[in-house]
C-alpha positions as CSV (number, residue, x, y, z in Angstrom):
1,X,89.1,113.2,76.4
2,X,89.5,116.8,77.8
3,X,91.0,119.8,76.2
4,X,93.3,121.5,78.8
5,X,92.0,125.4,77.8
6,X,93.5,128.5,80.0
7,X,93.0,132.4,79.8
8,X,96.1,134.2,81.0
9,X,96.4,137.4,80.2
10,X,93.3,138.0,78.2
11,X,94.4,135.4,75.8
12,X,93.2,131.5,74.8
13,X,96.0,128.9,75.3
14,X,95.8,125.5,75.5
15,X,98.7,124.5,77.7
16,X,98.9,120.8,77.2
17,X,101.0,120.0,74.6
18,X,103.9,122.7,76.6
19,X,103.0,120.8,79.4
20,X,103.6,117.0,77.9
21,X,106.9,118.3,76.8
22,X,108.1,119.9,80.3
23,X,106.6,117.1,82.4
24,X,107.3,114.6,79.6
25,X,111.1,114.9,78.5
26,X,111.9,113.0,82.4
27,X,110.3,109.9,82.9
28,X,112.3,109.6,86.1
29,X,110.3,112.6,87.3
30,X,113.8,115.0,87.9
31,X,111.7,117.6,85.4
32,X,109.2,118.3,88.1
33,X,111.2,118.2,90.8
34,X,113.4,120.8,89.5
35,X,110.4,122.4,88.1
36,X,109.2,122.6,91.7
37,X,112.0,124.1,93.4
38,X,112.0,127.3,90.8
39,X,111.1,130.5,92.2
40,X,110.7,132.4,89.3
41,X,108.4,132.5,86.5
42,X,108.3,130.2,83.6
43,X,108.2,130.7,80.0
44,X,105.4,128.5,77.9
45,X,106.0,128.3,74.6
46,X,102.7,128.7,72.5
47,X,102.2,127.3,68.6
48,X,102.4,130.6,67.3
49,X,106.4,130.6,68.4
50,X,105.8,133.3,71.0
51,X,106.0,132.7,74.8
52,X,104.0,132.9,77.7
53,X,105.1,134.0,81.1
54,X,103.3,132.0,83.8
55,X,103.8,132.4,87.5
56,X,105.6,129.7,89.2
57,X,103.4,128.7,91.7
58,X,100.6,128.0,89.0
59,X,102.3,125.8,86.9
60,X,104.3,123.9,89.7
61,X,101.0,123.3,91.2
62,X,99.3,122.5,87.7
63,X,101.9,120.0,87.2
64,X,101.7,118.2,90.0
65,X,98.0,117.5,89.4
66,X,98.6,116.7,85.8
67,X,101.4,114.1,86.6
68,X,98.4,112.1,88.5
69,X,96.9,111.5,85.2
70,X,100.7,111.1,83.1
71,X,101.4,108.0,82.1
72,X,105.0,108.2,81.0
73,X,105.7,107.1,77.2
74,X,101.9,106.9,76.6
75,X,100.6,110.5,76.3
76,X,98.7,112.4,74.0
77,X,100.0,115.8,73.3
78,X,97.1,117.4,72.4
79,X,94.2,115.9,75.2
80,X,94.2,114.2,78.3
81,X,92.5,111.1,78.7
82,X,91.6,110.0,82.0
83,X,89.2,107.7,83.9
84,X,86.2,108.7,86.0
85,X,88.3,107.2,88.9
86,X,90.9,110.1,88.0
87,X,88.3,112.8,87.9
88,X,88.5,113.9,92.0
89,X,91.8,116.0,90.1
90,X,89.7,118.5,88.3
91,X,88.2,120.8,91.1
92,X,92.0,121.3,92.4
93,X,93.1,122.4,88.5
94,X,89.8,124.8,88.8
95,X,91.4,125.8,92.5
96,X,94.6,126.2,90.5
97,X,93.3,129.1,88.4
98,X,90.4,130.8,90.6
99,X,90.5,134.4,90.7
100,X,90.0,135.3,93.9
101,X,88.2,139.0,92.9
102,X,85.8,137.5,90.8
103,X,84.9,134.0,92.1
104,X,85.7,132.3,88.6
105,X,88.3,129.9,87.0
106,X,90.2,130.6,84.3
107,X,90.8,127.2,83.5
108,X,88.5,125.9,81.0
109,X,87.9,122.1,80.1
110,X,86.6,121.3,76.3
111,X,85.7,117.7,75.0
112,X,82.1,115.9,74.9
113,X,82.2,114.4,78.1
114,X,84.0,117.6,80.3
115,X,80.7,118.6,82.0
116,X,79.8,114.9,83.4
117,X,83.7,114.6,84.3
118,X,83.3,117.7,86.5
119,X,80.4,116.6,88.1
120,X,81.9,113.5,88.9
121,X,84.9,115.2,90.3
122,X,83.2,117.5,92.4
123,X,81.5,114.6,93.5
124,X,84.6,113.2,94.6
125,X,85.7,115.9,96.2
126,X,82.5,117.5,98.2
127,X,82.2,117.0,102.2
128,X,80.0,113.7,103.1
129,X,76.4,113.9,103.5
130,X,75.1,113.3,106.6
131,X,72.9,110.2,107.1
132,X,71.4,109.0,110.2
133,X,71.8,106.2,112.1
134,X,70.1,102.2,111.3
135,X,67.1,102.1,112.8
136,X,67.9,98.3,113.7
137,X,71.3,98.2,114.4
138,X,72.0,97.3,117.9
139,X,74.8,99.5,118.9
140,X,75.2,103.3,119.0
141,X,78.2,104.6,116.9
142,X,80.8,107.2,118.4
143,X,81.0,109.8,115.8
144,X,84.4,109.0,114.0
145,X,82.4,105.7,113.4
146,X,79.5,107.5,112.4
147,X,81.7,109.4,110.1
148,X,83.3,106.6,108.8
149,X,79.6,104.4,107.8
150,X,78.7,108.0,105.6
151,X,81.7,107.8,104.1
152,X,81.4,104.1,103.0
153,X,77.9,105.1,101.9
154,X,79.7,108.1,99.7
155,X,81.7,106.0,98.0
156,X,78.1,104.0,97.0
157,X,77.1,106.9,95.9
158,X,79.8,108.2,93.8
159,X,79.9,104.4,92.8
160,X,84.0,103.5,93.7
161,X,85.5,101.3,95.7
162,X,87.2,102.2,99.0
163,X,89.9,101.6,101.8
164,X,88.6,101.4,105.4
165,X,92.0,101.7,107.1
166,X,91.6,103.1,110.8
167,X,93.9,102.3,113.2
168,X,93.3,98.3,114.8
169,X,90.5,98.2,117.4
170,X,88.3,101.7,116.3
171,X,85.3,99.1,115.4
172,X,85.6,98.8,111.4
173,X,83.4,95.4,111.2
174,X,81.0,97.5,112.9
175,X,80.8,100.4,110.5
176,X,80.8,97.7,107.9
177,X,77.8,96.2,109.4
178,X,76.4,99.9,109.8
179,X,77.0,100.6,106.2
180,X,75.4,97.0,105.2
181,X,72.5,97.8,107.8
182,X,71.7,100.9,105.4
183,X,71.9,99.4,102.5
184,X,69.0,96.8,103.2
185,X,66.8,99.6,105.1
186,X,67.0,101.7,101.8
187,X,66.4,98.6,99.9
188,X,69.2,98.2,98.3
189,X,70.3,95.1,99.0
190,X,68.6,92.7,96.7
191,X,71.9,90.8,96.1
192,X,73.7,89.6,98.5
193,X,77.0,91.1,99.7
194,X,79.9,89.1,100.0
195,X,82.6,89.4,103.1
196,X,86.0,87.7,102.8
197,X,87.7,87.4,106.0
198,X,90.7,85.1,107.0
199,X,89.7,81.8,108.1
200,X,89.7,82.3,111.6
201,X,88.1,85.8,111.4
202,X,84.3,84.2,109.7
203,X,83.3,83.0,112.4
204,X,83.6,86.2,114.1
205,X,82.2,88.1,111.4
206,X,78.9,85.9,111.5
207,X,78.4,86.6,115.5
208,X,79.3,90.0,115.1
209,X,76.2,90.5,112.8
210,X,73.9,88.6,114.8
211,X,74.8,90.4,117.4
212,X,74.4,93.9,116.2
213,X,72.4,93.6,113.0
214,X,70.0,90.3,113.2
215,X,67.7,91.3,110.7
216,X,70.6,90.5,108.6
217,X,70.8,87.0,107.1
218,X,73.8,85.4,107.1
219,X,75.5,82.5,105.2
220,X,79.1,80.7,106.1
221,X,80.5,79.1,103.4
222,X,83.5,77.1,105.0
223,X,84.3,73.3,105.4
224,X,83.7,70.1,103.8
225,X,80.5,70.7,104.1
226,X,79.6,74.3,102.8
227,X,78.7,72.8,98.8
228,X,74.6,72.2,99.4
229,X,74.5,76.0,100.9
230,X,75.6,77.2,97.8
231,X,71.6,76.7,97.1
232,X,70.8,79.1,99.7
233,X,73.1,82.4,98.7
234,X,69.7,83.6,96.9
235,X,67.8,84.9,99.5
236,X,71.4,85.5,101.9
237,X,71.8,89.2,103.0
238,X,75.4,88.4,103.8
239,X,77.6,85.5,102.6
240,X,80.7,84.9,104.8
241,X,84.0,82.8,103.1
242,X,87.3,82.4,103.6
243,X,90.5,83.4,101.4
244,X,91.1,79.6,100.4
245,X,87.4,78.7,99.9
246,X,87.2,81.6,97.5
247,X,90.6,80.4,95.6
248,X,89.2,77.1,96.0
249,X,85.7,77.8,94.4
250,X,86.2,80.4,92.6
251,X,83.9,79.6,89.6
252,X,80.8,78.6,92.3
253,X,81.2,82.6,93.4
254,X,82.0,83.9,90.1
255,X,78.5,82.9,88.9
256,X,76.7,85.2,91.1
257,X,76.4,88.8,91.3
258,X,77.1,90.7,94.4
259,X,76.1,94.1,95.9
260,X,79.0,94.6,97.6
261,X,82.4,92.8,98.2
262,X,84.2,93.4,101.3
263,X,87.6,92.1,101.6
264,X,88.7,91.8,105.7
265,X,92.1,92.2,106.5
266,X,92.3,93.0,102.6
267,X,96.0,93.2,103.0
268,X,95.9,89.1,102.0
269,X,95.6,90.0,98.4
270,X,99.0,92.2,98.5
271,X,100.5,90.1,96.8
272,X,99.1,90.7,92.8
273,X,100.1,87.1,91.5
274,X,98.7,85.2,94.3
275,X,95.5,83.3,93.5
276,X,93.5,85.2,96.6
277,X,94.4,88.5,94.3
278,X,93.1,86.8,91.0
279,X,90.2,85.6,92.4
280,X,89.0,88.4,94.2
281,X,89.7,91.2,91.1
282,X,87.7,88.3,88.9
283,X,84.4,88.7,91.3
284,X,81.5,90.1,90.0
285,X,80.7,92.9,92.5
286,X,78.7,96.2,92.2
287,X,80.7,97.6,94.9
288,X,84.1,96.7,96.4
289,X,85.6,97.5,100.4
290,X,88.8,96.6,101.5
291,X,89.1,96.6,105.5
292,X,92.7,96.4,106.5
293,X,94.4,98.7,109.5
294,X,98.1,98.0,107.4
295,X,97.1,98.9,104.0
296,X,101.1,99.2,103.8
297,X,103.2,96.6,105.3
298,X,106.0,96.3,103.5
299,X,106.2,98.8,100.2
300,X,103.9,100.6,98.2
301,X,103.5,97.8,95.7
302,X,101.0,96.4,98.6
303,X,98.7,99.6,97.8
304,X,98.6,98.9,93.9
305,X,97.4,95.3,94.7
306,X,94.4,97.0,96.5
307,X,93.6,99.7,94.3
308,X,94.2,97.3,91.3
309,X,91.4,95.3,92.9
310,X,89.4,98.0,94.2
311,X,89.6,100.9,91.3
312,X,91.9,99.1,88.5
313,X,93.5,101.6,86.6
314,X,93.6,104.6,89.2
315,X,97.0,104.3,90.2
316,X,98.3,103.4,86.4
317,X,99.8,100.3,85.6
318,X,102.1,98.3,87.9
319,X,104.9,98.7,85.8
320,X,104.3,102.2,85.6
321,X,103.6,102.9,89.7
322,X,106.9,101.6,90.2
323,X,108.3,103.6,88.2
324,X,106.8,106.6,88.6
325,X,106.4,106.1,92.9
326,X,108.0,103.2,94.6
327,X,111.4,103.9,93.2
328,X,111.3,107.4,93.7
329,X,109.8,107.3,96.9
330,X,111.0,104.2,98.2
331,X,114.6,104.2,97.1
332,X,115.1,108.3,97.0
333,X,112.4,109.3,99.6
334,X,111.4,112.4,97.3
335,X,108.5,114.1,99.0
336,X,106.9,115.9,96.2
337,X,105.9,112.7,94.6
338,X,104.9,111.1,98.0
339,X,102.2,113.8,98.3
340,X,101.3,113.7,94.9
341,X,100.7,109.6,95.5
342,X,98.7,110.8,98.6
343,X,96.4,113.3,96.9
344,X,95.6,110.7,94.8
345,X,94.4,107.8,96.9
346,X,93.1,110.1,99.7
347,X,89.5,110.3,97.9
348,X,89.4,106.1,98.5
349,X,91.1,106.1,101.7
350,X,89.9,106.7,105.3
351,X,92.2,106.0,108.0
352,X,91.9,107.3,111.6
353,X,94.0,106.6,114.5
354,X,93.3,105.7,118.3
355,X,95.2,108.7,120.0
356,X,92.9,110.8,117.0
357,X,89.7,109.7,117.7
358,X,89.4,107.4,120.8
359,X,91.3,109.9,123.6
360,X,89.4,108.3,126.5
361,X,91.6,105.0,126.2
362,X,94.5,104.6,128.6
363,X,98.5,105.4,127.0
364,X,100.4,102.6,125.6
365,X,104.1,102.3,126.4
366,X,106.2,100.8,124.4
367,X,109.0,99.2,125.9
368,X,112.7,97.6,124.3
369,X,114.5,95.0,126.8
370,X,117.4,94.1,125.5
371,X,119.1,90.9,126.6
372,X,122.7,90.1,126.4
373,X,124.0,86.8,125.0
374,X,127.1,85.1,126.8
375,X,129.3,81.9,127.2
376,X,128.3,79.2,125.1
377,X,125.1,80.9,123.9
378,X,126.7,83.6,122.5
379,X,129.4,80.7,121.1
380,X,126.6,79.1,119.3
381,X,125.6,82.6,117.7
382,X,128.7,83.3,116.4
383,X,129.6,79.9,114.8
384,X,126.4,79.9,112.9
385,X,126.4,83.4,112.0
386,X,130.5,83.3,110.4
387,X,129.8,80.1,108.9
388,X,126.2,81.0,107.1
389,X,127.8,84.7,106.4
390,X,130.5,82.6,104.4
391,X,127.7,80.6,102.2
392,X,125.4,83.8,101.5
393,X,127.8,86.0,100.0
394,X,129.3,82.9,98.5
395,X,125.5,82.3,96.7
396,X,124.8,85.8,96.2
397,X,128.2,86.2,93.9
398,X,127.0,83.3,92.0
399,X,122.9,83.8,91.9
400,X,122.3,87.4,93.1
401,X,120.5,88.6,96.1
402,X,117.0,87.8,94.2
403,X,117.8,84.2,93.6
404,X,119.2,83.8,97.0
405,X,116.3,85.0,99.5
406,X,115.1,81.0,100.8
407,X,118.9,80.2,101.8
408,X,119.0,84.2,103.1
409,X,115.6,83.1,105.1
410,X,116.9,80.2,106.6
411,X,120.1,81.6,107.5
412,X,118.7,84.2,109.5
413,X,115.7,82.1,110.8
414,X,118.5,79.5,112.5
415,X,120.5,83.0,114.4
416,X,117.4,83.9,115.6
417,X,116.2,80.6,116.7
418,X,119.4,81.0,119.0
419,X,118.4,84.3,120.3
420,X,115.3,83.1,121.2
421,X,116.4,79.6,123.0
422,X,119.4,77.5,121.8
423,X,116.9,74.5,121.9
424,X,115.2,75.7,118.8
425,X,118.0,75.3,116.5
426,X,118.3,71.7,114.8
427,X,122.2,71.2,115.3
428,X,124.1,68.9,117.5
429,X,126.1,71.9,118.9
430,X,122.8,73.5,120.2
431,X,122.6,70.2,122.7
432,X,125.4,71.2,125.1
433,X,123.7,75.5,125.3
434,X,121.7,74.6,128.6
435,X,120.6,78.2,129.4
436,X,118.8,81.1,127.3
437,X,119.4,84.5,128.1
438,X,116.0,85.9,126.9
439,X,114.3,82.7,128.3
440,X,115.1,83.6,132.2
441,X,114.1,87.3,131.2
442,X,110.9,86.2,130.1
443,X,110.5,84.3,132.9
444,X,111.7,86.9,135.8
445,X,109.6,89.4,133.9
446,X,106.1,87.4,133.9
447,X,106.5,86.6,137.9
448,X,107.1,90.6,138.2
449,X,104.3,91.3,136.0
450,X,101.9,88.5,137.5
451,X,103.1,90.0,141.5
452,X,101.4,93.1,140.4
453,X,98.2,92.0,139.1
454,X,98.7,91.8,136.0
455,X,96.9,89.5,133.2
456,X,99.1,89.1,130.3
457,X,99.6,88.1,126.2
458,X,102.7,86.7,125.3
459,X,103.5,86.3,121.5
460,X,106.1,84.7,119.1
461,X,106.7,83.6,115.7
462,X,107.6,80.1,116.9
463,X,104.7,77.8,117.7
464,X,108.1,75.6,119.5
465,X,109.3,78.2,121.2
466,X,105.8,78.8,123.0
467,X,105.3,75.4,123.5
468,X,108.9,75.6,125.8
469,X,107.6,78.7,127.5
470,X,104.4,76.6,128.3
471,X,106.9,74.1,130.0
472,X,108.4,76.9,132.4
473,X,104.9,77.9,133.1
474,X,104.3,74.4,134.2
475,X,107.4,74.0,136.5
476,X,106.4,77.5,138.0
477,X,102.9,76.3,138.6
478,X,101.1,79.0,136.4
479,X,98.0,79.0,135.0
480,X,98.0,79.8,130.9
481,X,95.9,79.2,127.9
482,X,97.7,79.0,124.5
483,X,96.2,79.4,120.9
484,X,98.1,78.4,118.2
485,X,97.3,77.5,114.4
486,X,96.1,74.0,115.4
487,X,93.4,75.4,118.2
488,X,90.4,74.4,117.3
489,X,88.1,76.4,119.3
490,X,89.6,79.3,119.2
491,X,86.8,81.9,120.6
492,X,86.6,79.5,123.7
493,X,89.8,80.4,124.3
494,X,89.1,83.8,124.3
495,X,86.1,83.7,126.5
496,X,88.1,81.2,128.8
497,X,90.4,84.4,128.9
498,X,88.2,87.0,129.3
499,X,86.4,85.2,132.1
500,X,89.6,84.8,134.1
501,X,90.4,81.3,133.8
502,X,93.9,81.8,133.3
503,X,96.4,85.3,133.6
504,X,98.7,84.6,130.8
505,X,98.0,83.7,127.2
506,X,100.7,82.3,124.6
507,X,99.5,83.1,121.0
508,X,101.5,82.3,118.2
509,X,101.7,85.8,116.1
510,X,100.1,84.1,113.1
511,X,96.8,82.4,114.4
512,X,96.0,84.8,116.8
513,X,97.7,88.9,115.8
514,X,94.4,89.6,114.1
515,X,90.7,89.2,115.0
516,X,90.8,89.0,119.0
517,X,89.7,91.0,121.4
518,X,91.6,90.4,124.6
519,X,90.9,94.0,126.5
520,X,91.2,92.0,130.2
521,X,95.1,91.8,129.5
522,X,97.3,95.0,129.7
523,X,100.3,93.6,129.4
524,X,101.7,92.5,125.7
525,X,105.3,90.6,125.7
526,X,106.5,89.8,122.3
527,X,109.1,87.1,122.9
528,X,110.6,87.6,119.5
529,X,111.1,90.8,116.8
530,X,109.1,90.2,113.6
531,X,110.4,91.3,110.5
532,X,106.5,93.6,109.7
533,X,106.3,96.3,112.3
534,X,102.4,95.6,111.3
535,X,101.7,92.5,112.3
536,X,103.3,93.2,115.9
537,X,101.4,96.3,116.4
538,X,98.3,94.6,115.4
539,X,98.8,91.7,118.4
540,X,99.7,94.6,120.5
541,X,95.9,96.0,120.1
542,X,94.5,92.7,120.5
543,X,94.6,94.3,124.3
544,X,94.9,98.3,123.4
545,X,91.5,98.8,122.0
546,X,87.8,99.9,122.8
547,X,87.0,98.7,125.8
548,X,90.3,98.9,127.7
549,X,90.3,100.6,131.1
550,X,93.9,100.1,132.3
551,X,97.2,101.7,130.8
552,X,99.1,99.1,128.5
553,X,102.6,97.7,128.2
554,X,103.7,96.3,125.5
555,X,107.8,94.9,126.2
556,X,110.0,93.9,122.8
557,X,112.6,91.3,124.1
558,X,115.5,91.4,121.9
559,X,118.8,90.3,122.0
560,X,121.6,93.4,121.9
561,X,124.1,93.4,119.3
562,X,122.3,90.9,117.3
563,X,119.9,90.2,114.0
564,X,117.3,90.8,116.5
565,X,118.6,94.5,117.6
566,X,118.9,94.8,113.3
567,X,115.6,93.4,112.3
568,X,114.2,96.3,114.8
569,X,115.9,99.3,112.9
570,X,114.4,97.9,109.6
571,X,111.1,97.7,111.4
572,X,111.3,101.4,112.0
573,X,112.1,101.9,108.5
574,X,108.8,100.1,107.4
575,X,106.8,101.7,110.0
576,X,108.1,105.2,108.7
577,X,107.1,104.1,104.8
578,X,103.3,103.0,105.8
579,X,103.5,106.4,107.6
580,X,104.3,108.4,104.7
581,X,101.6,107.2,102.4
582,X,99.1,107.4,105.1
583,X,100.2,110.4,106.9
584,X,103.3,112.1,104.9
585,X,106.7,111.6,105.6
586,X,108.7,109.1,103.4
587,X,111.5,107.2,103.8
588,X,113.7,104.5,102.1
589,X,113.3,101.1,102.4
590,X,114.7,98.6,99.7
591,X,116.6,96.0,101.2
592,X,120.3,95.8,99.9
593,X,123.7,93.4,100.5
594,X,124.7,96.7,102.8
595,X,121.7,95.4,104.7
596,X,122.6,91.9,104.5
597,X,126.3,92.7,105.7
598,X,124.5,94.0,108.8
599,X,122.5,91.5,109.7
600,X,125.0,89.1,109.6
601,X,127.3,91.3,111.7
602,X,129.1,90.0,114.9
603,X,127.3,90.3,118.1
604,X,127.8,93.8,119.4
């Protein structure tokens, strides 16, 4: 509860309460904006009825911080109250009102608890303190990754949870481990920590800690048979679980205490009503890690689900975020609130990218190949999409577009399902389509690909659709492997791989876009578009990561003129919304019926 105190002039003001009111009378935010754009100086009015001239670029830049903190209806005129999580705020208010002759602020905080606040926020805000190196780890860190473990170990320190959001493939389970590693050498870890990965990732994580931390004891909890070795987390270093076991047993993990909670590929819990979210925030954890390389997938209510868990209360409530940021940003792409949203996760947020920080890997090149539709292909295309056109705007006139996204789904699901090979789609008609465009394409382009040596991944969305691909490898008397959601042994696969038993490899973009490293392929095919940009970049680096030698190719097959060509222009306008928050440039994204109308436009 701080007192917002400022000398201008030679005289005592507090500004707040002039502030509330200009920053206040707008809960759309239009205040500030306009507020922003002003070049000249601004009249405050003070209690005694007088008024204060203050120079523009102060109080723009005052306001801007003090909207972080602004809650909309809920404000007190006379303080601020704010959260040690909101604290990182106050050195740039100090910054605000530094003179630069005599070294001092004229800004002056007043309340019982404004000295530790300050402390806390320069905290926050100081460089990280070097630390050295694990003695037992077995691996030596490249020095964005050293950089990365004393940053986890900051956040310890100033005792907040975190983001570890570096680009896919720069070794976060290792600076994880790292970061674990120094906890139990500085004795620290006398509870166990607890990782939560995707089911197919646990595995991994438990040989990726024997293999470069074995002093660390681990624990899987997964299977029919995990309930006896609940008697043995005492003891554990590390605990290892899945997203359903914790749903699942929820009340077995909420009666221990945890040093740390890691959440792997932490954007599972985007979703603040889903039972992974509920039961993760419900953990009992002294410190919390989220590990995701798409901390935004989709829109920014995906980063309130992981501060909510990680820092609750830091971004305001969800009611109020939307208000205050995804609408504005989202819908209107305003800027000024975009970097305000920025300088107010960046204290919990690391993210690094390859071309950044790893410049000895090879270039990726990205690559469209468009494939035309005709005869009775394209005649299957069109019936479906002028008859299911019909029925959508028919339902969303009677239920609205909300109430109408499974039918919406479907719809579009069946069109693409024809781009992708008529014998997909369920429908009589679909029997007499004998040929797929994008089928002989795929097939032309892995003989070209396999002539030149090279080893290749091929995804898709449909586990049928790879399952026909396998057929044509058959016929052409090539060797493949194929991991789907019903492999069982899916690191044999990989090794088989890897060891060159087989040059391409069909993975279904579900089971197998996260958690693999496949570096022996440099060539990435993605049969079909997928509506998250995210999840097909991450399959991409399943090859482009540490450890590959040879430039990569990764080729988008989609058919021209269609939902596919369309699904790829709202990709880009995802891809440019994760951007912003993580980097700085907005965009819109809400998907409307003007959208709709284009998806379910006639083949170009």
């Amino acid at each position: 509860r701080l007192e917002l105190g400022v000398e201008l002039g030679g005289r005592r003001v507090n500004l707040l309460p002039a502030l509330v009111d200009l920053l206040g009378t707008s809960a759309d935010g239009t205040t500030l904006a306009s507020l922003a754009s002003r070049k000249k100086a601004i009249a405050v009015p003070l209690p005694d009825g007088r008024y204060l001239t203050v120079p523009p670029e102060q109080i723009q830049a005052l306001l801007r911080v003090i909207s972080e903190l602004y809650e909309g209806d809920d404000v007190d005129p006379e303080v601020l109250r704010f959260s040690k999580l909101q604290a990182a705020a106050l050195p740039r208010l100090d910054e605000i009102f530094l003179d630069p002759d005599e070294g001092a602020t004229g800004l002056r905080w007043e309340g019982a608890s404004s000295h530790t606040m300050r402390e806390v926020g320069e905290v926050l805000s100081t460089p990280v303190a070097k630390i050295e190196q694990p003695t037992q780890l077995r691996a030596t860190l490249r020095g964005y990754q050293q950089t990365g473990v004393e940053w986890l170990q900051h956040l310890r320190t100033c005792e907040v949870g975190g983001v570890l959001a570096d680009d896919m493939g720069l070794g976060k389970t290792l600076q994880t481990i790292a970061h674990l590693a120094i906890e139990k050498q500085a004795g620290r870890l006398e509870r166990p920590a607890l990782v939560v990965a995707p089911t197919s990732l646990c595995r991994n994580w438990e040989r990726e800690i024997a293999k470069f931390a074995p002093h660390l004891s681990t624990l899987v909890l997964q299977g029919a048979k995990r309930h006896p070795l609940y008697e043995k987390i005492e003891g554990t270093d590390v605990v290892i679980t899945s997203y359903p076991i914790l749903v699942r047993d929820e009340e077995r993990f909420g009666e221990k205490e945890w040093h740390l909670l890691i959440l792997d590929e932490a954007h599972t819990i985007k979703n603040t009503r889903s039972q992974a979210h509920q039961a993760a925030k419900r953990q009992n954890a002294t410190h919390r890690l989220c590990i995701t390389g798409t901390p935004v997938e989709n829109h920014l209510g995906e980063l309130w689900a992981l501060f909510d868990f990680l820092n609750p209360g830091l971004l305001g409530d969800e009611l109020s975020f939307r208000r205050w940021y995804r609408i504005p940003i989202e819908q209107l792409g305003d800027e000024e609130r975009l970097a305000t949203l920025r300088q107010m996760v960046s204290p919990y947020m690391m993210r690094r990218l390859k071309q950044e920080v790893a410049k000895e890997l090879p270039p990726k090149t990205e690559l469209l190949r468009p494939v035309t539709l005709g005869g009775k292909q394209r005649e299957l295309y069109e019936s479906i999409r002028v008859a299911a056109h019909g029925d959508i705007r028919k339902l969303i006139q009677k239920k609205g577009l909300a109430a109408s996204t499974v039918p919406i789904l479907d719809a579009l699901t069946k069109l693409r399902q024809v781009c992708c090979d008529p014998r997909l789609v369920p429908m009589r008609a679909a029997r007499d389509v004998k040929r797929s465009a994008k089928y002989e394409l795929l097939m032309e382009l892995v003989e070209s690909q396999l002539g030149r040596g090279h080893r290749i991944l091929i995804f898709s969305q449909f586990t049928r659709m790879l399952a026909l691909i396998a057929r044509g490898l058959d016929e052409r008397k090539v060797g493949y492997l194929s991991l789907t959601g019903q492999s069982r042994d899916r690191q044999g696969l990989v090794d088989s791989f890897e060891a060159g038993d087989a040059d391409v490899f069909l993975i279904s973009l579900k089971a197998g876009g996260v958690g693999l490293t496949l570096t022996s392929a440099d060539t990435v095919i993605h049969y079909d578009p997928w509506w998250n940009p995210a999840a097909q970049d991450q399959a991409t680096d399943r090859a482009y990561r540490i450890g590959q030698k040879r430039p990569v190719h990764a080729y988008n097959l989609f058919v021209q003129g269609s939902v596919e060509e369309r699904m790829l222009a709202l990709q880009e306008r995802k891809r440019r919304l994760a951007q912003g928050i993580l980097s700085g440039a907005a965009g819109g994204l809400a998907l409307s019926e003007d959208d709709l109308e284009e998806l379910f436009a006639p083949l170009g």
